[in-house]
C-alpha positions as CSV (number, residue, x, y, z in Angstrom):
1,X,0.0,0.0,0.0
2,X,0.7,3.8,-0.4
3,X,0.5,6.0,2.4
4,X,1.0,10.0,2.3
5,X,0.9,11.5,5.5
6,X,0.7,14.7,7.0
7,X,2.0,16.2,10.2
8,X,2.5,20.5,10.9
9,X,4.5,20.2,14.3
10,X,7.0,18.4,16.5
11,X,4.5,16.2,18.4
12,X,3.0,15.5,15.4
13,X,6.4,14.0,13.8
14,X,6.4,11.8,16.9
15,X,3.2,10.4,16.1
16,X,3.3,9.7,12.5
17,X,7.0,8.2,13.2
18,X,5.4,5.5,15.5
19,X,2.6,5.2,13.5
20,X,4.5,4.4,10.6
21,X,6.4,1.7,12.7
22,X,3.3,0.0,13.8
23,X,2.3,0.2,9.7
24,X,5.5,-1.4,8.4
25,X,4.6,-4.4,11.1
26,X,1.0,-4.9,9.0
27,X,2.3,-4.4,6.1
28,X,6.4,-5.0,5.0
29,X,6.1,-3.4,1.4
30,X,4.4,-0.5,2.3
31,X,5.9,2.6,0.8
32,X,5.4,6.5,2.9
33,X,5.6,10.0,1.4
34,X,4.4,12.9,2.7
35,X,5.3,16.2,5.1
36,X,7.2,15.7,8.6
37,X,10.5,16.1,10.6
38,X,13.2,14.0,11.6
39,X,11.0,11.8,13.5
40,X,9.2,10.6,10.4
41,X,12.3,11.0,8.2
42,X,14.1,7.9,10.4
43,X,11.3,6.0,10.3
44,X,11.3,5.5,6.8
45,X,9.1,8.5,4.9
46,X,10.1,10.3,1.8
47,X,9.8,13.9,2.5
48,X,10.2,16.1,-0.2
49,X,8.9,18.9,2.1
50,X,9.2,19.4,5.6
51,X,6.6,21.1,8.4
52,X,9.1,23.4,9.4
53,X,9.3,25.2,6.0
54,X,5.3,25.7,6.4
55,X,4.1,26.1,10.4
56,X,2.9,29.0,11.7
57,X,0.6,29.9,14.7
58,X,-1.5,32.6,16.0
59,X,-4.3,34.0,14.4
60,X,-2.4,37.0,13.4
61,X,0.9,35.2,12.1
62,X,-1.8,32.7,10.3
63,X,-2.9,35.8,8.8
64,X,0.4,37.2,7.2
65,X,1.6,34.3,6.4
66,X,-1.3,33.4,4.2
67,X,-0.1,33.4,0.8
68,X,2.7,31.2,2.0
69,X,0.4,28.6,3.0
70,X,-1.8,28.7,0.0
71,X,1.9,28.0,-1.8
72,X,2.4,24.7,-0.4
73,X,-1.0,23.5,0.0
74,X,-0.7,23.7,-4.1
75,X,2.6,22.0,-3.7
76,X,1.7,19.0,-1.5
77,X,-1.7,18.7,-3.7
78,X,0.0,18.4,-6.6
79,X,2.7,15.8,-4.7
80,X,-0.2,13.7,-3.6
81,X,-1.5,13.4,-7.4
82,X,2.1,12.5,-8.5
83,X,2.1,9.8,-5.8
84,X,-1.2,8.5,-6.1
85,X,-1.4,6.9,-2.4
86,X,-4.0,4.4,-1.2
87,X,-4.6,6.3,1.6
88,X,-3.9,10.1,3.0
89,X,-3.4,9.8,6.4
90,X,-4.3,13.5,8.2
91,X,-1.9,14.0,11.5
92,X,-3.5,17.0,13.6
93,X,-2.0,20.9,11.9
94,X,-6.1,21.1,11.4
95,X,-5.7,24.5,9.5
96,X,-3.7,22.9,6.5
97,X,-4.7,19.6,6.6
98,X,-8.8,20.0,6.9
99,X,-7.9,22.0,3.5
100,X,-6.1,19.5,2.0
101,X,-9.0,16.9,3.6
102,X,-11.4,18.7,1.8
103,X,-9.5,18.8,-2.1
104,X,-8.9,14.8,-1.4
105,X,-12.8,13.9,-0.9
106,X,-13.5,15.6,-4.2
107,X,-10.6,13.5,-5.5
108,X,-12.1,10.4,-4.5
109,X,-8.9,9.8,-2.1
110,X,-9.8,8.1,1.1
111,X,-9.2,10.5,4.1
112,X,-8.3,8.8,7.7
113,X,-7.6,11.8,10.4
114,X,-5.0,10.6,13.3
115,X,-5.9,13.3,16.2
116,X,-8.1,15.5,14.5
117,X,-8.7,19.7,15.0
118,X,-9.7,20.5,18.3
119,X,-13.6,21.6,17.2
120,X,-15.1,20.9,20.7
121,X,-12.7,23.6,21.9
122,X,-13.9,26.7,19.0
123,X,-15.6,26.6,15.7
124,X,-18.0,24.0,16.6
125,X,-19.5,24.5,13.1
126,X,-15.9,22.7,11.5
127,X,-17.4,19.3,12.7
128,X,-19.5,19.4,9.9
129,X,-16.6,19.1,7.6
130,X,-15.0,16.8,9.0
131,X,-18.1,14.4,9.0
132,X,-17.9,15.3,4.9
133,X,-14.4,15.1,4.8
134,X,-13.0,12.2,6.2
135,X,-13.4,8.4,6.3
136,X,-12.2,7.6,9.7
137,X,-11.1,9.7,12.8
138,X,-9.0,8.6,15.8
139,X,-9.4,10.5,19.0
140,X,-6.7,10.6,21.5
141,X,-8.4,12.3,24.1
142,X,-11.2,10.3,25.8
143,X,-13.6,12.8,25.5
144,X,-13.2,13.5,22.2
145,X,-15.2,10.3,20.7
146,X,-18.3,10.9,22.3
147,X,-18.7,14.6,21.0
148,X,-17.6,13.7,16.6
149,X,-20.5,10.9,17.0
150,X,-23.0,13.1,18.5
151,X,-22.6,14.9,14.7
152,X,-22.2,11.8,12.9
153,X,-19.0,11.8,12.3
154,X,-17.1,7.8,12.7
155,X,-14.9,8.6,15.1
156,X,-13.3,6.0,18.1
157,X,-10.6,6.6,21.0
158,X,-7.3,4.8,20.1
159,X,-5.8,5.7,23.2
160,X,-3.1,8.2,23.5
161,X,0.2,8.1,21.6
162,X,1.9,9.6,24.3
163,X,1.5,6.0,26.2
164,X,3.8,4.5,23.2
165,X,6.2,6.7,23.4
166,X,6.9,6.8,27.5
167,X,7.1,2.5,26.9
168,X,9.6,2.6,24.8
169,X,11.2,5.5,27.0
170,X,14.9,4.5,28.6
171,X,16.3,7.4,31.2
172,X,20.1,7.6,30.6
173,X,22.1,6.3,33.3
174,X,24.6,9.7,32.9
175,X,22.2,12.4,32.3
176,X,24.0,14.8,34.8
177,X,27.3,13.9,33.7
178,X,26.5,14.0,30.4
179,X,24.8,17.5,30.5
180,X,27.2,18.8,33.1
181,X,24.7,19.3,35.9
182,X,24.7,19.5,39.4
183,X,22.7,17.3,41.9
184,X,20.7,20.4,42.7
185,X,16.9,20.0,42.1
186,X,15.9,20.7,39.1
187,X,13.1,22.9,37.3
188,X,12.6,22.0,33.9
189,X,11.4,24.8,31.8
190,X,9.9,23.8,28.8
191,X,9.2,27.1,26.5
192,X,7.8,25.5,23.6
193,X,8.9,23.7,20.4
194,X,8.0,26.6,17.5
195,X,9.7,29.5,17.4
196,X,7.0,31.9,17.8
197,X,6.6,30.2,21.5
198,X,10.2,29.8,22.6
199,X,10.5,33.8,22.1
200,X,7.5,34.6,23.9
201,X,7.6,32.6,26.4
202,X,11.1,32.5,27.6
203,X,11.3,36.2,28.7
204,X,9.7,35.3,32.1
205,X,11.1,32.0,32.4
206,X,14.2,33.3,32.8
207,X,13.2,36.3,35.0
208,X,12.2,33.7,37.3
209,X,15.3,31.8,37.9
210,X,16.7,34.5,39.9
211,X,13.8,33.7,42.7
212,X,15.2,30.4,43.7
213,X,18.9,29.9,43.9
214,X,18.6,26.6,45.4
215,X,17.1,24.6,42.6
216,X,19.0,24.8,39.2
217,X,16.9,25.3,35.9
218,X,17.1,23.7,32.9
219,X,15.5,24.3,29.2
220,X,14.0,21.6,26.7
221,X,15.2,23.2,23.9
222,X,14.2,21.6,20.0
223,X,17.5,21.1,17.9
224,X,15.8,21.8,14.6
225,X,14.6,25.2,15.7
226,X,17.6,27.9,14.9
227,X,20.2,27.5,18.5
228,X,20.0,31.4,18.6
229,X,16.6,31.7,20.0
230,X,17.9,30.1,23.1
231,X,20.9,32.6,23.6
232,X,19.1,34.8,26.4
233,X,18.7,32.0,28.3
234,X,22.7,30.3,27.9
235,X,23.6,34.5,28.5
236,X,22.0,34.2,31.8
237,X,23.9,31.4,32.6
238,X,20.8,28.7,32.5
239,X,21.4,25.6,31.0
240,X,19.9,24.5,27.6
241,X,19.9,21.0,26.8
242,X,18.4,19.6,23.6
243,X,16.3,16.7,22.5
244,X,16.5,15.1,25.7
245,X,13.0,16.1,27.3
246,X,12.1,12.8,28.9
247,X,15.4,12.4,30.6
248,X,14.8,15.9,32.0
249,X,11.2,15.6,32.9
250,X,12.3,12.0,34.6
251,X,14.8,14.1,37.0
252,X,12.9,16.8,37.6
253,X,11.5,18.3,40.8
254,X,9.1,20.9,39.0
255,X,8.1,22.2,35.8
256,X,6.9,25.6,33.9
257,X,5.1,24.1,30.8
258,X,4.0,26.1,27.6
259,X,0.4,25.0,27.2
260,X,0.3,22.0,24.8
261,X,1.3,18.5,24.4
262,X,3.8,18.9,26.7
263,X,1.5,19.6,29.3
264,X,0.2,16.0,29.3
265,X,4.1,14.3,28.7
266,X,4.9,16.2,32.0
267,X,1.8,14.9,33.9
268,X,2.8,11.3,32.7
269,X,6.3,11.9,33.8
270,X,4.1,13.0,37.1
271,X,6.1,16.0,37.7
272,X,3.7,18.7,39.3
273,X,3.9,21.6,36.9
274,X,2.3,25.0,36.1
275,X,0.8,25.5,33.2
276,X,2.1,28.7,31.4
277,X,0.8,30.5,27.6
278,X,1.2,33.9,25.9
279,X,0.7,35.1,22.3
280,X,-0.1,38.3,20.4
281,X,-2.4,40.5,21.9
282,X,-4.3,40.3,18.6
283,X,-3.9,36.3,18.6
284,X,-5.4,36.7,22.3
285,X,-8.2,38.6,21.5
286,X,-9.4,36.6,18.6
287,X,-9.2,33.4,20.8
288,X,-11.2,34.6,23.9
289,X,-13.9,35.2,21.3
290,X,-13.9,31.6,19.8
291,X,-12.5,29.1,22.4
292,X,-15.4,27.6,24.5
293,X,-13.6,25.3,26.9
294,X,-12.7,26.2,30.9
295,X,-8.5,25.5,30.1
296,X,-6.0,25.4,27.7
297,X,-4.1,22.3,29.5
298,X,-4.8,19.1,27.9
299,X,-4.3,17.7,32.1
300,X,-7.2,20.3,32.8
301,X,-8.9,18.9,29.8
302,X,-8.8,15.3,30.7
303,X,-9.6,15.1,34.1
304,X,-12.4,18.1,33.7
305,X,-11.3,20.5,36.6
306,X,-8.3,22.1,37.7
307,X,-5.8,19.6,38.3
308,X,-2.5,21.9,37.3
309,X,-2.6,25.8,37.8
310,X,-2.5,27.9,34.4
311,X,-0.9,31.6,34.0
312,X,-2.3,32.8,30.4
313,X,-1.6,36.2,29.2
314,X,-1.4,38.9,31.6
315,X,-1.2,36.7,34.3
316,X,2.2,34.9,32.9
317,X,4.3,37.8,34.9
318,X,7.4,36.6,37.3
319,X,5.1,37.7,40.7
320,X,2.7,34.9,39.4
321,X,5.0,32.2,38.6
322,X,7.3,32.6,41.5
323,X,4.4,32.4,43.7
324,X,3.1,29.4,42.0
325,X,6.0,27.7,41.7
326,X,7.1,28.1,45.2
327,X,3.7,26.6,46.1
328,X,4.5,23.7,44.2
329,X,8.4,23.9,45.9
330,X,7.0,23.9,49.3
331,X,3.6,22.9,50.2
332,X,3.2,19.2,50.3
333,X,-0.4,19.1,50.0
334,X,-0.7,21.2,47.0
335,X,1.9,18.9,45.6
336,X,-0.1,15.9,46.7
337,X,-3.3,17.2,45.4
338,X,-1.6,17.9,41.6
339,X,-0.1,14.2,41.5
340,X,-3.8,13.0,42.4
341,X,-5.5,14.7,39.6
342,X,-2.5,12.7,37.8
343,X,-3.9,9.4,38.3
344,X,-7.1,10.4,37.3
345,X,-5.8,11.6,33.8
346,X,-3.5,8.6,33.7
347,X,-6.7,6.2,34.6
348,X,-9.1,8.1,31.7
349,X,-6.1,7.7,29.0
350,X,-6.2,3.6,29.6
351,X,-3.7,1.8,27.9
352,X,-3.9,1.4,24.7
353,X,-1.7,1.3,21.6
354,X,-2.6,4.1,19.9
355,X,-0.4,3.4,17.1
356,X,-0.8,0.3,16.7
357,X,-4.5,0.4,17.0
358,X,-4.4,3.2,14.0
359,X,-2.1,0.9,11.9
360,X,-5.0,-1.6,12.4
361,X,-7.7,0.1,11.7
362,X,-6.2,2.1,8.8
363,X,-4.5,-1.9,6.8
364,X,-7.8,-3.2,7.4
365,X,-10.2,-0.7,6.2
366,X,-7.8,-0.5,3.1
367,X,-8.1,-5.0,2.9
368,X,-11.7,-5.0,3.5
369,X,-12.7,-1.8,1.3
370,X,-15.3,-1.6,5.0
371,X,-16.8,1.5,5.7
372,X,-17.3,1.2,9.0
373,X,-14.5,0.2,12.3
374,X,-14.1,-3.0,13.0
């Protein structure tokens, strides 16, 4: 079979790596081709374009950047006609790919969406097109299945890929040695993985680090973002490893998390963390208007109520983390009460293969022809 797959983002080329995997297991001769990262470039996909080349965020920088994305949404179209795939497998990046969802139904290509746009959070009204759009749709979130068949749409919980990935996990037996740290505690700061974050975000990150002098901070950074955007943090003398986000999340006492998927990895790691986002004033605006849901932390998400604390906007200032993150430093029961909501998160994920179960779902529906899961 031919696959062509699409990811937009760092988490994203995680998933469609495994994912491809868990494919090659089903089926040996299977050939991939599509847009990703590294991730998906090891596991075996031809990429003749990558996400970095076409990501962008924000309402605003969504905005400007518009005539670039109409570029390569003609490019990939006309690279998914060359290639003539079985199947076009959709990885989250919901503003691109529900486009390119759309062009395939009218191209008779069959359309299966692996974590699909967030419509239960804003837009409401998208779920429409994705009922139209698309063949099959895997949830990761538990919640998430329940609301796409309310509007028809044939949608079933896979589990979390997140799960795959922290089983296949090994913490290096050096990490201190090898990233020349102390045996201080330590407070992972994890600014993001696009560039647009990492610059936003960082500024009070690093502000903060002057408040405790016992513990000793250290940043996930992302190798494939450009090493400069890191620079005010090595200047302040924090340290800045990269690619090695488990191994820090597995020693770490604390965490400040930009709000995403990094969010959940942290809570599997159980590491109590505060939950931290800022964007555009303009990009803020728009999504106060649209966004329906209580939190922006896929742990608040989950587990429906306030299991980690989140700082968005305004309320991302040093007086507000420092105070947070000494609660989290220093009061055992607040501590207790984050790890808690943990296992409720870690019970409503369950323990499935989510990649696996895809690959299944996906080599069987392409055998069988079936239009419905079986």
């Amino acid at each position: 079979m031919k696959y062509y797959i699409i990811c937009g983002e760092r988490s994203g080329d995680l998933h469609v790596s495994n994912l491809i995997k868990s494919l090659r297991t089903l089926d040996p001769s299977g050939s991939f081709r599509g847009m990703g990262g590294d991730y998906s470039g090891k596991a075996g996909m031809e990429m003749p374009i990558r996400y970095e080349e076409v990501a962008v965020m924000g309402f605003l920088e969504v905005f400007l950047g518009f005539w670039k994305i109409i570029k390569y949404l003609k490019w990939v179209k006309e690279d998914i006609l060359q290639f003539q795939p079985d199947v076009l497998i959709l990885v989250d990046f919901g503003g691109f790919n529900m486009k390119i969802a759309g062009w395939a139904k009218v191209n008779g290509i069959p359309v299966h969406y692996y974590i699909p746009p967030k419509v239960w959070a804003w837009n409401q009204k998208r779920v429409h097109k994705i009922r139209e759009y698309t063949d099959k749709v895997y949830c990761i979130l538990p919640f998430e299945q329940e609301f796409f068949k309310k509007f028809g749409v044939n949608a079933l919980y896979v589990g979390n890929p997140l799960l795959d990935e922290l089983s296949s996990f090994e913490p290096h037996p050096f990490f201190h040695q090898k990233n020349e740290l102390n045996y201080q505690p330590i407070i992972a700061l994890l600014p993001g993985s696009r560039k647009q974050e990492i610059v936003m975000m960082q500024e009070v990150m690093i502000k903060v680090v002057r408040m405790f002098p016992n513990a000793q901070f250290v940043v996930a950074g992302v190798s494939n973002m450009d090493k400069s955007l890191y620079q005010p943090a090595v200047e302040t003398g924090i340290k800045v490893i990269f690619d090695q986000t488990y191994d820090l999340l597995h020693h770490a006492t604390a965490a400040i998390v930009t709000s995403g998927t990094a969010t959940l990895e942290t809570a599997l790691f159980r590491v109590p963390q505060l939950v931290v986002y800022k964007t555009s004033a303009f990009s803020f605006a728009i999504g106060k208007m649209l966004i329906k849901v209580d939190y922006i932390s896929l742990v608040n998400l989950i587990a429906g109520r306030e299991v980690v604390k989140e700082l968005i906007q305004k309320d991302y200032n040093v007086a507000e983390v420092s105070h947070q993150l000494n609660l989290i430093l220093a009061n055992r029961l607040y501590k207790s009460q984050i790890l808690d909501g943990y296992n409720e998160v870690m019970s409503k994920l369950g323990k499935e293969s989510a990649s696996m179960n895809v690959a299944h779902h996906i080599v069987s529906d392409l055998s069988s022809n079936s239009k419905g899961f079986n």
